[in-house]
C-alpha positions in Angstrom: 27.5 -21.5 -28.4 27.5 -25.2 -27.5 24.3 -26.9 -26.1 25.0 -26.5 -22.3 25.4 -22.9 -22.5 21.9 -22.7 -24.6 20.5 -24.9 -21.8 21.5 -22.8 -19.0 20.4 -19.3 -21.1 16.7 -20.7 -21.8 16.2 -22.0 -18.0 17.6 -18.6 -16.5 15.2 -17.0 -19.5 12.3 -18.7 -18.2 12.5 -18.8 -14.5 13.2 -15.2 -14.4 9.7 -13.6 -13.0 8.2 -11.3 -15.4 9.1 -7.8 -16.1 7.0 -5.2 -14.3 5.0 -2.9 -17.2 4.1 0.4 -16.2 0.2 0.9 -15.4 -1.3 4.5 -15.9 0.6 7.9 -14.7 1.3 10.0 -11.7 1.2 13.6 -11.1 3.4 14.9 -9.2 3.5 17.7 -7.2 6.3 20.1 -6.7 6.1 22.9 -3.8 8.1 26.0 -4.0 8.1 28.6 -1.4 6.1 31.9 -2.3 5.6 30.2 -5.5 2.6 28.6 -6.9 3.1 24.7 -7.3 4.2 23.5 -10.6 3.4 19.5 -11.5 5.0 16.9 -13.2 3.5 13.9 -15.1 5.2 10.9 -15.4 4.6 7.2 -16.3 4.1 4.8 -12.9 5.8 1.2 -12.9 4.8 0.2 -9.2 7.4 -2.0 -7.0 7.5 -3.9 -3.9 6.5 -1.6 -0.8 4.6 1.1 -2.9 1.5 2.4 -0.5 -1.7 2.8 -2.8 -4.1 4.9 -1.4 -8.4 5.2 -2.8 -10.5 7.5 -1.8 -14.0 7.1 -2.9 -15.6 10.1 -0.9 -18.6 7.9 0.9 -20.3 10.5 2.7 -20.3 7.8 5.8 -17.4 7.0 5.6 -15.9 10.0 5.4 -18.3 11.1 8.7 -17.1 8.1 10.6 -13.1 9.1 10.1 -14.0 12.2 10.8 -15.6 10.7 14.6 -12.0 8.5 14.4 -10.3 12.0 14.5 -9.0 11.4 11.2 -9.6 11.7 7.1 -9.4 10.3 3.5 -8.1 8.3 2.2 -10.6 5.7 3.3 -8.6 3.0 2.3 -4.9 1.6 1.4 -3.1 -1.4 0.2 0.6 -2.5 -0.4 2.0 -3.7 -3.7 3.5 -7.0 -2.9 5.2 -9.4 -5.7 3.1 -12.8 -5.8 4.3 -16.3 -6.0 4.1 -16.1 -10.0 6.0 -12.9 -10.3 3.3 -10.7 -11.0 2.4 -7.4 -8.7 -0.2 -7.3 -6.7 -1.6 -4.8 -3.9 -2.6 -6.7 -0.7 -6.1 -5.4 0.8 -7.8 -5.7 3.7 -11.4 -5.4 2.7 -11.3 -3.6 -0.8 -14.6 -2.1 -2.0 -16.3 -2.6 1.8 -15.5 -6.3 1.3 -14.9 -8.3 4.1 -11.9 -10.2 3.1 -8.3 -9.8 3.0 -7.6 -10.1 -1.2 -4.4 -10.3 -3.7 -5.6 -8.2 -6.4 -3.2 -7.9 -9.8 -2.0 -4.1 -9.8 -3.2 -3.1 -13.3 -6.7 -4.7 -13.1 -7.3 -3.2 -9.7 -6.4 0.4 -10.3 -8.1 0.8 -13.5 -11.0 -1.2 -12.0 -11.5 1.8 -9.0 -11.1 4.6 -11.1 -14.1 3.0 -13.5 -16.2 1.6 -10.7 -15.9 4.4 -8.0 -14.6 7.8 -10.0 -12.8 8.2 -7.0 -9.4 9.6 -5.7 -6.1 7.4 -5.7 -2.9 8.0 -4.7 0.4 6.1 -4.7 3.2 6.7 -2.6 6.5 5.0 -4.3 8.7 3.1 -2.2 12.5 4.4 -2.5 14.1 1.1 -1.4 14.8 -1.5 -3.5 13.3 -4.8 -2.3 16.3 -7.3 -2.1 15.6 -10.7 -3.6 15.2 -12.5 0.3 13.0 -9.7 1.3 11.0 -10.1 -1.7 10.1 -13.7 -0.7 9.2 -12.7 2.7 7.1 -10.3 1.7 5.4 -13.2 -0.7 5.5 -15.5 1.8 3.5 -13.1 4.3 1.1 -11.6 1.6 -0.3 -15.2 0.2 -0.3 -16.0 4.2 -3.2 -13.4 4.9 -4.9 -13.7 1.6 -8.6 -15.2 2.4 -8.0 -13.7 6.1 -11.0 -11.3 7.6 -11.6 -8.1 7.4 -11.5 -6.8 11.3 -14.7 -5.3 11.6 -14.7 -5.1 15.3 -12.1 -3.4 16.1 -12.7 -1.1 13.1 -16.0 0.0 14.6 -13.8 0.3 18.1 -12.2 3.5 16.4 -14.6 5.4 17.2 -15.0 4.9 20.7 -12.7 5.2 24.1 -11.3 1.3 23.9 -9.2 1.6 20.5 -5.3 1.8 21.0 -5.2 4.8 19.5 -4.2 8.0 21.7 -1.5 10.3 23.1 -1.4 8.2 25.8 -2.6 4.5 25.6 -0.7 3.6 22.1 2.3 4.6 24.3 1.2 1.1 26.2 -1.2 -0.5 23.5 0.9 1.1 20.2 2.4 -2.4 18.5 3.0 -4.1 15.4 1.7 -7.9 15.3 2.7 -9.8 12.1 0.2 -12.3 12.0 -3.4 -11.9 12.9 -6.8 -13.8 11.8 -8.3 -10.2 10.8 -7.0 -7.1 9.7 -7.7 -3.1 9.6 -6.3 -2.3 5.7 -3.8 0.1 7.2 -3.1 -2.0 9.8 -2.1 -4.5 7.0 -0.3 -2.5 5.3 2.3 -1.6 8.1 2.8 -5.4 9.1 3.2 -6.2 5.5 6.2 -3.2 5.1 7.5 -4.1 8.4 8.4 -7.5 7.0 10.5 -5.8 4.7 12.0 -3.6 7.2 9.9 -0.5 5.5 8.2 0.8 8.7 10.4 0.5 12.2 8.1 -1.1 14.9 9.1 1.3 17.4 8.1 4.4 15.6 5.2 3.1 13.4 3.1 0.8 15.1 0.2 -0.7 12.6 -2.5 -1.0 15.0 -2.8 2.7 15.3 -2.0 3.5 12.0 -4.5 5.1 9.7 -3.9 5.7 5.7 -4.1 9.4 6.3 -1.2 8.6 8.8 0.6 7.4 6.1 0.0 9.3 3.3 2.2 12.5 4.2 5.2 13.0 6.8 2.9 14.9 9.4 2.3 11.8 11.9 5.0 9.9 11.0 8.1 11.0 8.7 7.9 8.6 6.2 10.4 10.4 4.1 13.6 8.6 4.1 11.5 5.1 2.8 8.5 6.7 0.6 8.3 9.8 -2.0 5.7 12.1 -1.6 2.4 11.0 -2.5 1.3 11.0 -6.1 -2.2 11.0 -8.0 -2.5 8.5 -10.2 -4.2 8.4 -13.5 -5.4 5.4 -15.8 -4.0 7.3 -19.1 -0.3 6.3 -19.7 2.6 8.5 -20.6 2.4 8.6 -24.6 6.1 7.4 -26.0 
């Protein structure tokens, strides 16, 4: 192997990004008719698209969705792949923050489950991420990092002016890809929409909520998402 060759090797070696390690397990449910559900267990390495859910079960919280007209989860991010490789689940307001925040994958799940003992659950994303999409989705993820959280028109839920509605999202129902505050769910949508994850006919993120999202009820996520998993922090033994 002459020098050039060796060159070229190391270079490829050390530009490639990082490999992505697995972080924790899911359990998986399987439904049979007229049969009791049996569950699976398997070891989770996230990619690009995957929809985490937490639910922490705040009492007010939880009575405020309820006034929405919705439920848990209370929250939801999007793993994204960062400009140094690494995974990362963009947030909009993570632990009643007000900030839009890149958080490393590992560190954040296993920080939840110790911090809040709550619920989480990952939905895994079926499409591969090509390379260009990838950096799009980069590119709009480090773009909203240090953003707001969208109090306002969170607290507008609850009441007769949010877009949400049989009839006014059919006239307020959109998709906007850059904002200077976000809703996490709302986030979450723009963010896969970039990627072509969510149509912006169909899905529109400013009347999406993560219980929207988390099954096929509202909108049939199926074709783009497996059914939603729990995770746990304890990894598959090898």
């Amino acid at each position: 192997m002459d020098i050039v060759t060796v060159t070229i090797l190391t270079a490829a070696l050390f530009s490639a990004p990082p490999s992505d390690a697995p972080t924790g397990s899911l359990k998986i449910e399987h439904k049979k008719p007229k049969a009791k559900s049996t569950f699976e267990v398997v070891s989770y390495t996230p990619h690009e698209g995957d929809l985490i859910f937490y639910n922490d079960w705040n009492v007010a919280w939880l009575a405020l969705f309820a006034y929405a007209g919705t439920g848990p989860p209370l929250h939801m991010g999007i793993v994204v792949r960062k400009q140094d490789g690494k995974l990362a689940v963009l947030e909009a307001g993570p632990d009643d923050t007000v900030w839009v925040k890149l958080l490393n994958i590992d560190r954040r799940l296993q920080q939840f489950d110790r911090d809040f003992k709550g619920t989480i659950h990952v939905r895994r994303c079926k499409k591969m991420v090509s390379a260009e999409e990838s950096k799009a989705l980069t590119k709009f993820a480090h773009a909203q990092d240090g953003k707001r959280y969208a109090i306002g028109r969170l607290l507008l839920q609850g009441t007769s002016l949010r877009s949400r509605g049989p009839v006014r999202e059919l006239f307020l129902g959109r998709t906007v890809l850059d904002r200077d505050s976000w809703i996490c769910s709302e986030l979450a949508v723009a963010a896969g929409t970039v990627v072509k994850l969510f149509d912006p006919k169909v899905v529109h993120a400013n009347v999406a909520y993560p219980r929207d999202l988390l099954d096929d009820v509202r909108y049939d996520l199926s074709a783009t998402y497996h059914p939603a998993a729990v995770w746990q922090p304890a990894a598959i033994p090898r």
